[in-house]
Structures are given as C-alpha cells and as structure tokens.
RORO-143587 format. One line per 2 residues: their letters; for each residue x, y, z of C-alpha. Coordinates in steps of 0.001 Angstrom, whole numbers. Example, Ala and Ser with C-alpha at 12.3 -4.5 7.8 and 13.67 -1.06 7.14 Angstrom:
2
as	12300:-4500:7800  13670:-1060:7140
END
This chain:
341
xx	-95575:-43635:178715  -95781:-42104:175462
xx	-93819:-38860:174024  -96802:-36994:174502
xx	-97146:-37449:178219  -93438:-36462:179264
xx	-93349:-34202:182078  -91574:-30855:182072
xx	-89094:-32093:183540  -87678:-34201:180580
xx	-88838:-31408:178256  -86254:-28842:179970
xx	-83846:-31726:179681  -84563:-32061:175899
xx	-84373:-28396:175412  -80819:-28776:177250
xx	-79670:-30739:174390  -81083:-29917:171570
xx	-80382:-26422:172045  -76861:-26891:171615
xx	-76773:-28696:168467  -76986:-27061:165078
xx	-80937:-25836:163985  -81327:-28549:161204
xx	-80303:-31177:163577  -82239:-30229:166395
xx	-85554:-32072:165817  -84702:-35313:164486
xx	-82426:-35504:167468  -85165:-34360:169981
xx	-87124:-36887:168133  -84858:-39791:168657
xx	-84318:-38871:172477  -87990:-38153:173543
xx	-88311:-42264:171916  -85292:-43034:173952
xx	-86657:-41908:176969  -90089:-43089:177101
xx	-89264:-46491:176575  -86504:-46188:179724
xx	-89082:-44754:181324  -92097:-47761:180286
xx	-89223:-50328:181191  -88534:-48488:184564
xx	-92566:-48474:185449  -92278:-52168:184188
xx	-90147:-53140:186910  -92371:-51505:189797
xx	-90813:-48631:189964  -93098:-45341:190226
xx	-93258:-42922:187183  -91537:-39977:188826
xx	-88659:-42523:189735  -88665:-44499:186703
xx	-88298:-40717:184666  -85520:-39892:186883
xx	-83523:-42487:186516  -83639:-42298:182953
xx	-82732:-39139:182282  -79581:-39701:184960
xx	-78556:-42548:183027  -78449:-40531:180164
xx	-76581:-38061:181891  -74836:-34600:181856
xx	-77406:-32340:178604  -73891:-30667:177429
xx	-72210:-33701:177060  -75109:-35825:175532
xx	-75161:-32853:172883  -71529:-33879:171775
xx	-72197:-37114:170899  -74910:-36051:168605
xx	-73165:-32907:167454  -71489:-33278:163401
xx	-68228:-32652:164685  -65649:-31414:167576
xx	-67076:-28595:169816  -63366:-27680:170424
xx	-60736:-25823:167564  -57548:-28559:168052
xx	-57987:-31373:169727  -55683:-33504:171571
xx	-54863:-36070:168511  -53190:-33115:166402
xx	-52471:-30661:169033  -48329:-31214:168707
xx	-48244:-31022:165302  -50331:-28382:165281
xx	-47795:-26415:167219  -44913:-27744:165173
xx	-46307:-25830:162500  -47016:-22711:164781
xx	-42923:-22629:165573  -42483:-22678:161174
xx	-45059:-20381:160148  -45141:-17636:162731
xx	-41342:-16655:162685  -40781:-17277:158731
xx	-43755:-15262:157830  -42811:-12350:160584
xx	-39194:-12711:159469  -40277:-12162:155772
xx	-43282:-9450:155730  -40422:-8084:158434
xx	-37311:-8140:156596  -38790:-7048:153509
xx	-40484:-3940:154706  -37531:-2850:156485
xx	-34968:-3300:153383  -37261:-1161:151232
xx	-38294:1791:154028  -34216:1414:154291
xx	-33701:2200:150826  -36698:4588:150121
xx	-36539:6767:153211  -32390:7548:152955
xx	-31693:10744:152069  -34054:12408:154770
xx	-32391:15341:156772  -32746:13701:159927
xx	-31768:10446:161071  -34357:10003:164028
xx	-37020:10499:161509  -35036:8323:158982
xx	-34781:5242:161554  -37928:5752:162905
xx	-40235:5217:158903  -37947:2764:158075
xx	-38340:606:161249  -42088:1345:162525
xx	-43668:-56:159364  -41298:-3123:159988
xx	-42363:-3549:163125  -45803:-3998:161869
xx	-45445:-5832:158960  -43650:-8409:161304
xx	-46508:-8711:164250  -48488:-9010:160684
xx	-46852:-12033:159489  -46454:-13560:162980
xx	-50916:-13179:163264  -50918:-14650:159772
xx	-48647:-17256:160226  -51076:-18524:162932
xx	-54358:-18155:161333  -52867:-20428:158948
xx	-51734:-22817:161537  -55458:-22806:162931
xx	-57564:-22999:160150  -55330:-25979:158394
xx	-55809:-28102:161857  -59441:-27223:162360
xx	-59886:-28173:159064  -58100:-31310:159590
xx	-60409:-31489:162637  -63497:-31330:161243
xx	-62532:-33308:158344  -61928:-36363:160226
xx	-64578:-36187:162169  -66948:-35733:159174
xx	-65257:-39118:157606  -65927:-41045:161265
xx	-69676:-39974:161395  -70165:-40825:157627
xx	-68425:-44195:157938  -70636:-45134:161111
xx	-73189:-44160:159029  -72212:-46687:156860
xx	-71785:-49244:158832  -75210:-49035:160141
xx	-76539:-49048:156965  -74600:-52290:156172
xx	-72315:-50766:153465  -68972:-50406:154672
xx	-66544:-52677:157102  -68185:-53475:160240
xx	-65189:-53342:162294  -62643:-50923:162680
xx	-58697:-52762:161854  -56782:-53187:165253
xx	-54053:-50854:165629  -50745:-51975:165468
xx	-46852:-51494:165999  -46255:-51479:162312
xx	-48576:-47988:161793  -46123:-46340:163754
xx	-44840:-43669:161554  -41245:-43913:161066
xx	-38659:-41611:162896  -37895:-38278:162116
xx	-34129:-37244:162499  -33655:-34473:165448
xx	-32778:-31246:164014  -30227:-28627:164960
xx	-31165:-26146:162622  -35350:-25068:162294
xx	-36873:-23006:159434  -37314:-20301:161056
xx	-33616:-19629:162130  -32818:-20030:158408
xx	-35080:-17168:157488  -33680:-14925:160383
xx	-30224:-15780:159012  -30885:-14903:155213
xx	-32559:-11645:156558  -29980:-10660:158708
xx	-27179:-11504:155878  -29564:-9294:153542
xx	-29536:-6622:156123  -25658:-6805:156249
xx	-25513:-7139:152243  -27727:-4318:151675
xx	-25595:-1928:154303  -22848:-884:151826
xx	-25203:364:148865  -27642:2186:151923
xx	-24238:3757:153797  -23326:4906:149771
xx	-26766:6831:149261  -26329:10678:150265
xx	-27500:10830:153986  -29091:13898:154061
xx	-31411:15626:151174  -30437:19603:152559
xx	-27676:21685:154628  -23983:21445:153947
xx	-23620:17991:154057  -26428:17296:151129
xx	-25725:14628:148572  -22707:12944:150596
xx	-22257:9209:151655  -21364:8429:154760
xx	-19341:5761:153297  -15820:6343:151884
xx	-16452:6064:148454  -12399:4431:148586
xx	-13588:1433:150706  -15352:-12:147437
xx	-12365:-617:146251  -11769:-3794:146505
xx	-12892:-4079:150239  -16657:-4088:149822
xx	-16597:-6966:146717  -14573:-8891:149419
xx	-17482:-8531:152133  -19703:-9331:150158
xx	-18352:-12437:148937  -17873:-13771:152387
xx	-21264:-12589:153321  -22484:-15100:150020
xx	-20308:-17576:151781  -22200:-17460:154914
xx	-25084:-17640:153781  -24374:-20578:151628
xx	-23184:-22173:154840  -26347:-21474:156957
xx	-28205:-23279:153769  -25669:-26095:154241
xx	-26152:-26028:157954  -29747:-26503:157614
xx	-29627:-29516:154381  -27015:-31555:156524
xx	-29600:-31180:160037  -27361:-31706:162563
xx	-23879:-29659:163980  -20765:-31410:162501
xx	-16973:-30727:163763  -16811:-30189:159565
xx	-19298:-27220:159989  -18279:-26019:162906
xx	-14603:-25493:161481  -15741:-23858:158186
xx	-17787:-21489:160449  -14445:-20716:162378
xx	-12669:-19980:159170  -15545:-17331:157604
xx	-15735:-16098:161351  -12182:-15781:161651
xx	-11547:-14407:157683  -14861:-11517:158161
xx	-13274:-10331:161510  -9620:-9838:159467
xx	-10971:-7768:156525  -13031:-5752:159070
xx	-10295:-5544:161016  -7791:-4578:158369
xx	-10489:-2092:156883  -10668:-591:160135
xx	-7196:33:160523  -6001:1036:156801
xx	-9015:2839:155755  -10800:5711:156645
xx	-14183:3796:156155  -16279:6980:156899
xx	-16378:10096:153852  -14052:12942:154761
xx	-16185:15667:154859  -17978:13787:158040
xx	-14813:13484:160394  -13957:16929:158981
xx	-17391:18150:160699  -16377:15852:163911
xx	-19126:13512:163284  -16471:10510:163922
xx	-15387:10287:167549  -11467:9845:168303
xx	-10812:6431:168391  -13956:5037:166107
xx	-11232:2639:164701  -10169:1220:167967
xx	-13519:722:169467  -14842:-940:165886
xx	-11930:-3439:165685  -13208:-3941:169683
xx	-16530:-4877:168699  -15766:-7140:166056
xx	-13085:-9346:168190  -15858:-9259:170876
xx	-18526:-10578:168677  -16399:-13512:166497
xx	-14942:-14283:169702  -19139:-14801:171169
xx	-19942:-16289:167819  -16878:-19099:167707
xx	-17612:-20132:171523  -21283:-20474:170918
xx	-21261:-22307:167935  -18470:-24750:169405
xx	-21071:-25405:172336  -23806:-25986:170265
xx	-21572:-28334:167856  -20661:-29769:171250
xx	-23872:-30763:172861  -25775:-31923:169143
xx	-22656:-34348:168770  -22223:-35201:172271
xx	-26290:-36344:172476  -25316:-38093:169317
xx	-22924:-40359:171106  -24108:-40738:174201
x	-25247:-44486:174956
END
C-alpha cells in the first residue's frame, strides 16, 4: 500500500494528530506517519492478513491520536510538570506572601500617613486600608505569575535541550547514551527551617506598623471642629517613653533577623525573646499607669472611657503572656525533633 491509497479511515486518524501539533510541524509529521503506516500496513498484508485488518491493526498499535501527538509535540502540553512541581510550590509559599506583605505594608503606611488629619475616622480607616487591601491581593497574583512563568520556563527549557540532544544523537554528534543515574547526584541536604521568608516580611511590617504608630497618633486627628489640629497622643509621652519603644521595637526586629540567619528555635532565642517580651510589656505597662498617654483635651471631651488604663495594661499581660507560651512551644517541638532518635 502506498500513501496515496490510505483509506479515510487512517486519514481521520492523521488529522487526529496532526491537528494538535503546532502549524509548522504539522506536515512533516503527517509525512513521517502516513510512511509509518503504510509500511505496517504492507507488512500486515505480507503476513496474510486482509487490508482492512492489516490497517487496523496498525493504527491500534500506534495507538491513542492525543497521545501520539505528545511525543511529536516540541515540548510539555502541561504548565508544571511532575519533575519540578515541589519546588515550584516552594517558591509559591516565598513569593506570594513577601510580595503581598510588601505592595501591602507599604500602601497601608503611606494611606496611614497621607489620609490623617481627615474629620472622620471611618472614612480615615477605610482609604487607608482599602487600597491596602488591594495592593496586597496584587502582590499575592504577582508573586505567582512569577512562580509560573520561571517553572514553565524551566519546563520548556529542558525539554527543548532533550529534543535537541536526541537530535543529536541521531545525527551522530553528541553522546549516544545517556550517564546512569546515581547515589552521588543526590543533591545534598537542606537544613529544616523554623523560620520562612515570608514570616520575616510579616514581622518587619508589623514592627513598621508599630514603629510608625507614635509619629501617626502625633499628627492632628481631625482637619475641622473643636478638636482641629490636636494629637491624640500626649505630646508628654515623647518624653523619654516613645525613644524607649522604639528602641526595643529595633531590638525585635533585630531578633526576628537573628531568628531567621540562625534557622532553627534555640533555648538562647527563646530566652532573649522572653526578656524583650517581658521588658515591652513593663514600659507599656508603666506608661499606662504613670502617664496620661492620650492629649487632654480628648478625655476632657470623654473620648477616653473610665478605666482605659486598666483594660490596656489587661491587654498587654494577655498578649506577652500568649506570645511567651507560644514561642516556648515552638522552641519546644523544633528542639525536641532535633533530639529525637
């Protein structure tokens, strides 16, 4: 049988295939297969069999149309395949929460600062944290398109480099066998981490948030009305209170960097913790109960509840008490897995 005597059949089979591959591939490979199968088919009529048989058989040993068209195709029919899927979402769990925790954080520090001063606080809260909202989800989508495109390139890449070196190797210019694999390309191992990326970004932003409160609750509140051009701040707690926060707020920080350089909990890091837990909740606490903390002229217009000072030295032994027991269990567990046989 020749390729000009193939029934329709085959043809529809042909079409099958070739109309899944990409245009400027689609006739040499039509080419190739309509060669294929007429000699299958010759070699099938060769043994006895009839035509229609011998035709069938050939085309079922070639098989399923959609998958034939893969192994013809330049490269993977699927975004991230199986070989890079794990690291491709090891890079998903960096980039999507730094980027949203930066576009985030950032928008919301400046909105902060540019929208204070408005007359009212609802409309105040609500420019300063919609855009940040956004700008997050933002750098969360970004974070992932990057994550996608760098693995389908990878993708692509490699599978470009396997077709050219079979290529090659047909041709009788490159190796004609492809090395063994063995133990020694195992890549070495990585030591387990307590602390990711991303948690180091949420931290810094969070200690920016906390380091930028002072200067916001110093700008006037409101633009208009009686209580125009005042702080809701105590312009007295500056002195030397707020140079004291501050400082311990750089010391935290420079602990969460330390936290995240060193990899793993340590009973070392876990008792520094304690101490700028422990020394922030006693200069709040004093603060609280020395200082007014909030300007006059607001508690004179009953914008301070009785008891603020109570309920804020509440809240603060409340949340260094939750922050020392959940940093002791996670120093507990990351050394405990360390030592257990």
């Amino acid at each position: 049988m020749s390729t000009s005597t193939l029934t329709p059949r085959t043809e529809s089979y042909l079409h099958e295939v070739a109309r899944r591959l990409p245009p400027r591939a689609r006739e040499d490979v039509s080419r190739e297969l309509r060669g294929t199968l007429a000699d299958m088919v010759d070699d099938g009529v060769a043994q006895g069999l009839p035509p229609a048989v011998a035709e069938r058989r050939a085309l079922e040993e070639l098989g399923d149309p959609a998958l034939l068209a893969e192994d013809f195709g330049p490269g993977p029919r699927h975004l991230i395949g199986p070989a890079h899927y794990h690291d491709f979402l090891e890079l998903l769990r960096v980039l999507v929460p730094v980027l949203a925790g930066i576009f985030g954080g950032l928008t919301l520090l400046g909105r902060l600062f540019g929208e204070a001063g408005r007359e009212d606080l609802v409309t105040y809260l609500v420019l300063s944290l919609a855009p940040a909202v956004g700008a997050a989800i933002q750098g969360a989508l970004m974070g992932a398109g990057i994550a996608v495109v760098v693995y389908a390139v990878v993708e692509r890449t490699e599978a470009a480099g396997a077709v050219g070196g079979g290529a090659r190797e047909e041709a009788g210019t490159g190796p004609e066998e492809v090395p063994r694999w063995t133990i020694e390309q195992l890549p070495p191992p990585r030591p387990e981490r307590d602390s990711t990326v991303g948690e180091l970004v949420w931290a810094t932003l969070g200690l920016s948030m906390a380091f930028a409160a002072p200067f916001l609750l110093s700008r006037p509140l409101f633009r208009e009305g009686p209580l125009a051009g005042e702080p809701l701040l105590d312009p007295a707690v500056w002195t030397p209170w707020v140079p004291l926060y501050l400082g311990l707020l750089l010391l935290f920080w420079g602990w969460e960097l330390l936290r995240f350089l060193r990899r793993r909990w340590s009973w070392g890091l876990f008792g520094v913790n304690a101490v700028l837990d422990l020394a922030m909740a006693a200069l709040l606490i004093t603060v609280l109960r020395t200082e007014s903390v909030v300007n006059s002229v607001f508690r004179e217009r009953g914008w301070v509840v009785d008891g603020f000072a109570q309920i804020g030295v509440a809240v603060v032994v409340v949340v260094t008490v939750w922050d020392l027991v959940a940093t002791f269990l996670a120093c507990r567990r990351s050394v405990g897995r360390r030592h257990r046989p």
